[in-house]
C-alpha positions as semicolon CSV with decimal commas, in nm:
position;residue;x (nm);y (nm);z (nm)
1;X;16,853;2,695;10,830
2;X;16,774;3,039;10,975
3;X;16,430;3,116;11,181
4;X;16,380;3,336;10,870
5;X;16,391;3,113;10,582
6;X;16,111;2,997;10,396
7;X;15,975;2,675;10,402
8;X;15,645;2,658;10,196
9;X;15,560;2,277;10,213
10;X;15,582;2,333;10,589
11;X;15,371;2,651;10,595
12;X;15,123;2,421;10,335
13;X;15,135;2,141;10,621
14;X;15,087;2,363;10,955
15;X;14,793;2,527;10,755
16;X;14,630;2,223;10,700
17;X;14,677;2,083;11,034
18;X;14,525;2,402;11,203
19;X;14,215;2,367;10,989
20;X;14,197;2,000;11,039
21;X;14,211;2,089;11,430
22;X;13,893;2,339;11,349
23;X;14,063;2,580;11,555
24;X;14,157;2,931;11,443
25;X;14,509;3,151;11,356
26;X;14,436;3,339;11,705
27;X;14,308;3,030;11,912
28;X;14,629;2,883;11,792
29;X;14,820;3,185;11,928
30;X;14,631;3,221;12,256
31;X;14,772;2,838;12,314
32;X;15,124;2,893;12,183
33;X;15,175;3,271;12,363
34;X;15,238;3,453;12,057
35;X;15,102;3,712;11,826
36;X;14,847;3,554;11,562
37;X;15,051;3,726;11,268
38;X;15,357;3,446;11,408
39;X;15,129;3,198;11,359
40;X;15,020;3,344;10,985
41;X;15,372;3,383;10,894
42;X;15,438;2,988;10,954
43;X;15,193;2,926;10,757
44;X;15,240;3,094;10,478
45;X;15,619;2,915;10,515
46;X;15,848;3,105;10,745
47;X;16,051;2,896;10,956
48;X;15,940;2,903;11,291
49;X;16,139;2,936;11,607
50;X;16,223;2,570;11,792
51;X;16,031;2,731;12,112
52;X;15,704;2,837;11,948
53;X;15,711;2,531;11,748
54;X;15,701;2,263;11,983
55;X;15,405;2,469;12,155
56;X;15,252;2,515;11,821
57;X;15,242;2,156;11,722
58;X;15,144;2,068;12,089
59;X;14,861;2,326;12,035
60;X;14,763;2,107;11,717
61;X;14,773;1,781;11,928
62;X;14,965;1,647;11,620
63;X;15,073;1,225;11,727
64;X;15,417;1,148;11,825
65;X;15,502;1,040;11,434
66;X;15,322;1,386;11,303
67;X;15,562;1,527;11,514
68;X;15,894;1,372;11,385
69;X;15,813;1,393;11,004
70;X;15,698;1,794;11,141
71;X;16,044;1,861;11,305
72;X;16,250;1,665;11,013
73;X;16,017;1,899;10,764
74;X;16,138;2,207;10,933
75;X;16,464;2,132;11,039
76;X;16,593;1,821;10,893
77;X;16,642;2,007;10,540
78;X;16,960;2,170;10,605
């Protein structure tokens, strides 16, 4: 699957993460280095980069198993 396919049960999931987390699209970005429409555009279900991914779940403080139902989500669907 390419960085630019569309994954909306993903973009549904990081969505709902980032509001449980109370924090904000560009408080996200600020924490992951990127540009908050990045951050919009995984959420409404592009598929993010490995890179920003990793930060961006490590910006959500998502647990270890979060994190491998997360990656399998985004990456396991091949």
């Amino acid at each position: 699957m390419k960085y630019y396919d569309y994954n909306f049960e993903l973009g549904d999931k990081l969505k709902e993460l980032r509001t449980r987390s109370g924090k904000t699209i560009e408080q996200i970005s600020e924490l992951v280095f990127c540009d908050p429409r990045t951050i919009s555009n995984y959420e409404r279900g592009m598929m993010p980069r490995v890179s920003i991914y990793h930060r961006y779940l490590d910006a959500l403080g998502v647990s270890d198993s979060e994190r491998i139902d997360l990656v399998q989500l985004a990456y396991g669907k091949r």
